[in-house]
PAMARMI-298116 format. One line per field, with one value per residue: chain; x, y, z of N, C-alpha, C, CB in turn; residue in three letters. Coordinates in steps of 0.1 Angstrom, whole numbers. Atoms other than C-alpha are relative to their C-alpha. Glycine has a CB too. Layout:
<recs>
unit = (A;...)
n_xx = (X;...)
n_yy = (Y;...)
n_zz = (Z;...)
ca_xx = (X;...)
ca_yy = (Y;...)
ca_zz = (Z;...)
c_xx = (X;...)
c_yy = (Y;...)
c_zz = (Z;...)
cb_xx = (X;...)
cb_yy = (Y;...)
cb_zz = (Z;...)
code = (ala;...)
</recs>
This chain:
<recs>
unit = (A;A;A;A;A;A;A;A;A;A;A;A;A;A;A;A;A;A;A;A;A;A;A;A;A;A;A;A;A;A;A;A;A;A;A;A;A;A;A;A;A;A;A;A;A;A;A;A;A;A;A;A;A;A;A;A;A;A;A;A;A;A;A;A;A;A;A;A;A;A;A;A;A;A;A;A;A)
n_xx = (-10;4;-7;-10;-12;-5;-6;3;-8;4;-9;2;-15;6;3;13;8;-1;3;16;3;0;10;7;-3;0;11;9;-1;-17;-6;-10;0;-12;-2;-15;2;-4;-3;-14;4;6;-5;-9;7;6;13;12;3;10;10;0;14;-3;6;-12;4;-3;-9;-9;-12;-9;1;17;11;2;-15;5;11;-8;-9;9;8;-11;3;12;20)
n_yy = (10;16;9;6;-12;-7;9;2;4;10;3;10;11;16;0;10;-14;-10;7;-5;-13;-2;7;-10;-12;0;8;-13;-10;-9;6;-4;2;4;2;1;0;-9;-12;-5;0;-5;-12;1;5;-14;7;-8;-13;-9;7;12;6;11;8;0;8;-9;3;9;-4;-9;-11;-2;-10;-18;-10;2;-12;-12;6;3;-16;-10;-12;-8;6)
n_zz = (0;-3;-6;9;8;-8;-4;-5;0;-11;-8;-10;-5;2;18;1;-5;15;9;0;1;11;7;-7;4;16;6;2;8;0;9;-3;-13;-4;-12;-5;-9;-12;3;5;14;9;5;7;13;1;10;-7;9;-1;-1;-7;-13;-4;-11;-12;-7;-7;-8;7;-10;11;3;-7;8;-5;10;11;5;6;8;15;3;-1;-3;1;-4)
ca_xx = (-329;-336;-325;-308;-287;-276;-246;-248;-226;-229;-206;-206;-180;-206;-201;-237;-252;-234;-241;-279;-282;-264;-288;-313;-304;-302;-332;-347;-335;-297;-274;-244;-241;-204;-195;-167;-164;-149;-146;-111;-116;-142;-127;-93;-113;-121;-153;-178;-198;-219;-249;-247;-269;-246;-257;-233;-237;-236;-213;-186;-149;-128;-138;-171;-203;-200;-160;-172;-201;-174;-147;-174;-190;-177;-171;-199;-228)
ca_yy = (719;680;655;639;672;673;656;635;630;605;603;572;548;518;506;484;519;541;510;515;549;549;525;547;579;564;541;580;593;607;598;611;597;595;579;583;569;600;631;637;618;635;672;659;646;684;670;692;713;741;718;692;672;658;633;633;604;631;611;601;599;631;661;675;685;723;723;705;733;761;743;740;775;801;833;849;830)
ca_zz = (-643;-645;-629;-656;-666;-630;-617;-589;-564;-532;-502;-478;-461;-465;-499;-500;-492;-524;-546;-536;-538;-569;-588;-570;-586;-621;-619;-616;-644;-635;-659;-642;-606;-591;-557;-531;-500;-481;-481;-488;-521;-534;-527;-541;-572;-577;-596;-580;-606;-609;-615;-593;-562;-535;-512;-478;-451;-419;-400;-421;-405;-415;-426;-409;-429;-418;-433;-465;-471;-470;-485;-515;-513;-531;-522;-538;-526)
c_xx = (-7;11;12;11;6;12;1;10;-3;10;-3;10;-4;-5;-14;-9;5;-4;-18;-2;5;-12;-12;-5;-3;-15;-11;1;15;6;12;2;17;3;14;-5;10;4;13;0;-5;6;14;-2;2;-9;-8;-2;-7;-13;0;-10;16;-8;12;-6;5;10;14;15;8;-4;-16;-4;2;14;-1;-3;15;11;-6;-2;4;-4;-13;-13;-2)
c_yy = (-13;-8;-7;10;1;-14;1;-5;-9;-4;-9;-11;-12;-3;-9;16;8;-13;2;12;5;-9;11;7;-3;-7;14;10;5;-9;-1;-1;-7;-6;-1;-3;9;10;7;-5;6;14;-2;-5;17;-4;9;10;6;-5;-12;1;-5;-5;-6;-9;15;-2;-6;7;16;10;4;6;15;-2;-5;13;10;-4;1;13;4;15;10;-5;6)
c_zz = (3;1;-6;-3;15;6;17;12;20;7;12;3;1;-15;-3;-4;-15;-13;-4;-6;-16;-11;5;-9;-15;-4;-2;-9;-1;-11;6;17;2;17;5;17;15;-4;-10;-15;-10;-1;-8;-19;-12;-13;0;-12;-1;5;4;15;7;10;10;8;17;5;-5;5;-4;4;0;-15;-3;-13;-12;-2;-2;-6;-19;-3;-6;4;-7;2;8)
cb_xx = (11;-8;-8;-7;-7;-12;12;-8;10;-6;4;-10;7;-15;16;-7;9;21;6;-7;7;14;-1;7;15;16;-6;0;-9;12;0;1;-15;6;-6;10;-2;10;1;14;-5;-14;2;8;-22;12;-8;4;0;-2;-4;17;-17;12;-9;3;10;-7;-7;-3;13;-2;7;-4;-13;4;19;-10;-16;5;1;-17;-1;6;12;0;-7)
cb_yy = (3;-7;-9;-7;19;8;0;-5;12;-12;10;-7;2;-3;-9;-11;9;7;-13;1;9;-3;-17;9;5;-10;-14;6;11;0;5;13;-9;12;-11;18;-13;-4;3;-8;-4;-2;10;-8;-6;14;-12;7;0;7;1;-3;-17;-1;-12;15;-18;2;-8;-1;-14;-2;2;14;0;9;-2;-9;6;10;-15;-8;11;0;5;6;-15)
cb_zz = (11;-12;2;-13;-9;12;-7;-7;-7;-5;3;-3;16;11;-11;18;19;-2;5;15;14;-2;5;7;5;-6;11;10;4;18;-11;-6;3;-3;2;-2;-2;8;11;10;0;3;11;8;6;-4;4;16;-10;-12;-7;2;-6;4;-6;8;-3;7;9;-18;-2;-16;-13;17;8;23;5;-1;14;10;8;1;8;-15;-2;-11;5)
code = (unk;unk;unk;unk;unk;unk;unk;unk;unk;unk;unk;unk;unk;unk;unk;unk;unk;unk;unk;unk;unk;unk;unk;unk;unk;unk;unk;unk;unk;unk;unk;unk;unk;unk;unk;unk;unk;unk;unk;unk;unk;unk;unk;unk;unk;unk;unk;unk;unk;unk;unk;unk;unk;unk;unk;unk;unk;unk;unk;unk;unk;unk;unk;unk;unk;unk;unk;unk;unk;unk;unk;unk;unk;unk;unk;unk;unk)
</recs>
């Protein structure tokens, strides 16, 4: 899998910060780089796909890291 075939997805509540990291991501090749600045966003998006990268700010208001990950998981991993 390359970079560019993988979508990209970038969570942060400081929009300077997803603007960077998006340019980032693409000046490296991605093609497909999406930003949200919170959680709740991005799982109501239901975007999230097989082959995808995210990038999570640890501390962002809401919905912890940990209940992301199982929220994402699925049952057979």
């Amino acid at each position: 899998m390359r970079l560019k075939d993988l979508t990209i997805f970038i969570l942060d509540d400081d929009e300077s910060t997803l603007r960077f990291i998006k340019r980032l991501m693409r000046s490296a090749g991605s093609r497909n780089v999406e930003t949200f600045a919170n959680t709740e966003d991005f799982l109501n998006g239901e975007v999230f796909k097989k082959h995808s990268l995210l990038i999570e700010e640890l501390l962002l208001p809401g919905i912890s890291v940990a209940d992301l990950y199982r929220r994402l998981k699925p049952d057979s991993w």
